[in-house]
N, C-alpha and C positions, 0 to 999 in steps of 0.2 A: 745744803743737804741735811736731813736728818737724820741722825743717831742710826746707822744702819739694824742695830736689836730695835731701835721704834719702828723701822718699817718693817720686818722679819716676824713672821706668824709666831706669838709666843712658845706655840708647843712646837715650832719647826727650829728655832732657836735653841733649846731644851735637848730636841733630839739627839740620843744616842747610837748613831749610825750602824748599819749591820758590816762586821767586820768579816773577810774572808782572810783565807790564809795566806793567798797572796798578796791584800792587803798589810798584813802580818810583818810578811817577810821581805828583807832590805839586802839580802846579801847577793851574791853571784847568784846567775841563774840556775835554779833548780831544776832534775831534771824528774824529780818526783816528789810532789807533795801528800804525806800519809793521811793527810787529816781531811784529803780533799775528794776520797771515794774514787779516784779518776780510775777508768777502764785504763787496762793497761796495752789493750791494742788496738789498733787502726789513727798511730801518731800520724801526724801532729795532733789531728783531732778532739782526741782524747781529750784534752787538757785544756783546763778552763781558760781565759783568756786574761793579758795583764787586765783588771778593774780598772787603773787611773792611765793605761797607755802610753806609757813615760816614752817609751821608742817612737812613739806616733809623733808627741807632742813633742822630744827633745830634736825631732826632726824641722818640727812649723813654724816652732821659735823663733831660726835664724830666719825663714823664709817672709814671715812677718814679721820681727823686728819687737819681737816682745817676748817677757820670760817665760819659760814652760809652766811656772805656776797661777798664770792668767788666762790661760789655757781651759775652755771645756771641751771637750768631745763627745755626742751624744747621736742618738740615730735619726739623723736628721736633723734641720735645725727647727724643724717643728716640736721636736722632745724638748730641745732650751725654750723654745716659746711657754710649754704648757708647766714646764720648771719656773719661769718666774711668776707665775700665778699661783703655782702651789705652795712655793719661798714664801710670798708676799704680799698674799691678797687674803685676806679672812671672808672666806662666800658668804655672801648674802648681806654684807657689810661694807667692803673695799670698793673700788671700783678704777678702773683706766679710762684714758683719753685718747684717741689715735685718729690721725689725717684720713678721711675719705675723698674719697675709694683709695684702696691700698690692697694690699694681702690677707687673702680672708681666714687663714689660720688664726690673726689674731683674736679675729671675733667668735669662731670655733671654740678656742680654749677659752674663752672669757665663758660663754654659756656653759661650754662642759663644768666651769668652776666657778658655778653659782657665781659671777664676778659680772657688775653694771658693767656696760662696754659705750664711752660716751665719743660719738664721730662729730669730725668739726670736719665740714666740708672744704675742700680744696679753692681758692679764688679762679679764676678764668683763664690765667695764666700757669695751674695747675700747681701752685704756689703754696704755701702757708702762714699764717702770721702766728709767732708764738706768744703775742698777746689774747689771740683768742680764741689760741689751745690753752692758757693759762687759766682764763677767764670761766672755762670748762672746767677746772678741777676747782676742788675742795679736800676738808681737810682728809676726808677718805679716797682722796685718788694717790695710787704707791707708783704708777706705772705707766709710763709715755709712751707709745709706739711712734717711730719712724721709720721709712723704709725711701733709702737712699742711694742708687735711681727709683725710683719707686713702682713697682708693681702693683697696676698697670700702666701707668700713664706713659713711665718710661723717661722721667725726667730727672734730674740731677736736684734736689730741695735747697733753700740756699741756708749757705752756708754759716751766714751772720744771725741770721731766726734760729737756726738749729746750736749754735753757741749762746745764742740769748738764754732759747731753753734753758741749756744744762747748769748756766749761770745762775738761773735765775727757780727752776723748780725744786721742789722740797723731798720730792721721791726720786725711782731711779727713769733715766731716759734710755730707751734701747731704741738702736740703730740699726738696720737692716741692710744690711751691705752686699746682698746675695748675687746682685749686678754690680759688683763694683770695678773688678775685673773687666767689661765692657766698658765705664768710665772713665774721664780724663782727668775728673775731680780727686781728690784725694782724701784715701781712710781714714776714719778716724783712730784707725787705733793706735796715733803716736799723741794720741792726747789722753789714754787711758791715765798715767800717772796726772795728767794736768785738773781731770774729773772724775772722781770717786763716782761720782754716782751716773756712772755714763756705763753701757753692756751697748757691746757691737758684735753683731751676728753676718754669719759668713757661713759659706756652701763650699762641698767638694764638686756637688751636680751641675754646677753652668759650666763656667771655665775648665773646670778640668774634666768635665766629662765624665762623672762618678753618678749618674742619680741613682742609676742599680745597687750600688753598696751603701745606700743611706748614712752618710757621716753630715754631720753638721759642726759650726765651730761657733762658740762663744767665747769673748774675749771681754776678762773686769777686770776688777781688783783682784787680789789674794783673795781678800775678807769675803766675796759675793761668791769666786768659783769654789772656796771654799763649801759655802751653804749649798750648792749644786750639788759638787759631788759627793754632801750627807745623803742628799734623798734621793740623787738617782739610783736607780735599780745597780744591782752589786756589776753583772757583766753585762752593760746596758750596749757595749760595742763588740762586739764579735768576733773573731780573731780571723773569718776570714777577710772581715771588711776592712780591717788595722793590717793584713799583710799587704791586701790591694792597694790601702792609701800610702803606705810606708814605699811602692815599687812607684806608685804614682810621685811620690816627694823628692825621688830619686831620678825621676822623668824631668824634671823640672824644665829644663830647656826645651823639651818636646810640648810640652805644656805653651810655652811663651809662642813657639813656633806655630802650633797647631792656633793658636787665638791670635796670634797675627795674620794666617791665614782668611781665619771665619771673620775678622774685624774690616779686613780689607775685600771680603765677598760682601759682606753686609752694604761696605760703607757702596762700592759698586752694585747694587741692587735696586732693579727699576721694576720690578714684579708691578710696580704700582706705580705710575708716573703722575706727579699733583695735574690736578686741575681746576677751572674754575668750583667743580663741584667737589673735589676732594684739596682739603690743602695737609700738607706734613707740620705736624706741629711739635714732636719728638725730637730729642737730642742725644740719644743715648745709641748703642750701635744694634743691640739687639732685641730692641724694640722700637715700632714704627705707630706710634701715634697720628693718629690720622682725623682730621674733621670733615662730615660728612653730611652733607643736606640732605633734609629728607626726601626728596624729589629720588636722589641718586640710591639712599636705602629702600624705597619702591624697585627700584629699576631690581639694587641685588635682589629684595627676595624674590622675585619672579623670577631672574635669571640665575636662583642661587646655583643650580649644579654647576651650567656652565659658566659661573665667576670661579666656582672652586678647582673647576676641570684647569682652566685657563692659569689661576693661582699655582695650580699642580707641576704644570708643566715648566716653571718658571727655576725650580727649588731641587735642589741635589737630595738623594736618597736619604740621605743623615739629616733633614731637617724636616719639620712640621709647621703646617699652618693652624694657628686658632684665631677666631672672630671672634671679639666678644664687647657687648655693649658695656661703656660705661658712666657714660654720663648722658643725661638728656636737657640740654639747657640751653636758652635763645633761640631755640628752633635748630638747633644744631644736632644729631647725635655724638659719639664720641665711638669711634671704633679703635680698638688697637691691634695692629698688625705684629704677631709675634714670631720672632725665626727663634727656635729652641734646639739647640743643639741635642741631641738623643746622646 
């Protein structure tokens, strides 16, 4: 890896962070800060929100297995997306590499930030080789995308290409772990200390059921969440999304309970029974990868309502169907069947 200031935007390195008073201040909880204008009625409200979320964070530590100082918390984990392009990519000069098809935020933030967005397509078995994702970068690529089960495909990346990666590239690798919770595979975040230049992204919205309170998790080094929480916005999380996540971190067993449930509705779910013209090609629990001739994509769009009516009927009030094409190759289409927890 490289010198983390060589990959760090010179003037984002430089930067002089904007300080608030709760920033400021280290001591017991205050129940009035003079200098922070706050209205003195309609508490809690009133009252800006911790900035760095130490109660959030000194909560998720022990639940993930890592120190509260590797910790980001932002609104969403698309805020840490659009965070490492602005950390790390000089527009109109930088540029990233990422697996196609995958999560299309990444390539979102790339155009919002004048930033080349270079896709290395998926093999047949939905696969990647990190010789030629490597092979894609040059000396201007700072920033690797992976997304692990990956959205959409719905597969688990393996596991020895993605440690080649981080072995082997010069920038930072981020990992997308927002279904990982649904996998049998294991996080990477107990290799943070083993890879400096490795960023693993995580959601409140699957597993646990949060996508209303928009919290997202990043997890690095010191040195990386450091450069995060320079430039993110001063109360970039909210106090009432930090209470909800703090009574959800407390839930914890309800949690485990409630996704043992959905895992074993998932895993029992015939909505779709293979056949010659449909075969299941996914391994993940909540998403169904599916191959689909086009003889049988004729038949749906003519029978789109009544496929969806019949889809409908299959699926408890708390979940949603979405269809969505993703690949077109051998004569095959690529549909993915999604159960999404609301």
């Amino acid at each position: 890896m490289k010198d983390l200031k060589e990959l760090t935007r010179p003037n984002i390195w430089a930067l002089k962070p904007y300080s608030s008073a709760r920033d400021e201040y280290n001591g017991a909880e205050a129940s009035v800060f003079l200098d922070a204008n706050e209205n003195p009625y309609n508490t809690p409200n009133n009252r800006y929100p911790d900035p760095m979320q130490r109660e959030l964070k000194n909560m998720i530590a022990p639940i993930k297995k890592v120190d509260p100082d590797t910790i980001f918390l932002g609104n969403g984990s698309d805020e840490a997306i659009d965070l490492v392009y602005r950390a790390f990519c000089i527009p109109g000069v930088d540029n990233v590499v990422a697996i196609d098809p995958t999560y299309g935020m990444y390539q979102v933030c790339a155009d919002v930030n004048d930033v080349e967005y270079r896709k290395v397509l998926l093999d047949e078995n939905y696969q990647f080789s990190a010789d030629k994702l490597l092979a894609a970068t040059d000396d201007h690529t700072k920033l690797v995308f992976l997304c692990s089960p990956n959205n959409p495909t719905g597969n688990n990346l393996d596991r020895r290409e993605m440690e080649k990666l981080l072995d082997t590239f010069q920038g930072l690798v981020i990992i997308d772990e927002a279904y990982s919770d649904f996998s049998d595979a294991p996080s990477f975040l107990a290799d943070l200390d083993k890879y400096p230049n490795l960023i693993v992204f995580q959601t409140f919205s699957k597993a646990w059921g949060c996508a209303a309170i928009r919290l997202g998790m990043a997890f690095a080094s010191k040195e990386i969440i450091s450069i995060f929480s320079k430039i993110k916005y001063p109360y970039n999380v909210n106090l009432l999304t930090q209470k909800e996540a703090v009574m959800m971190e407390k839930g914890t067993t309800d949690m485990q309970h409630n996704l043992e449930i959905l895992s074993s509705d998932l895993k029992g779910s015939n909505c779709l029974t293979p056949r010659r013209s449909i075969q299941n090609v996914s391994n993940t629990l909540n998403i169904r990868l599916l191959k689909i001739e086009e003889r049988a994509i004729q038949y749906f769009r003519l029978k789109e309502i009544n496929l969806l009516r019949k889809v409908s009927e299959e699926v408890t009030i708390c979940q949603t169907i979405n269809f969505s094409t993703l690949l077109c190759r051998m004569g095959y289409h690529v549909y993915g069947l999604r159960k999404i927890i609301i």
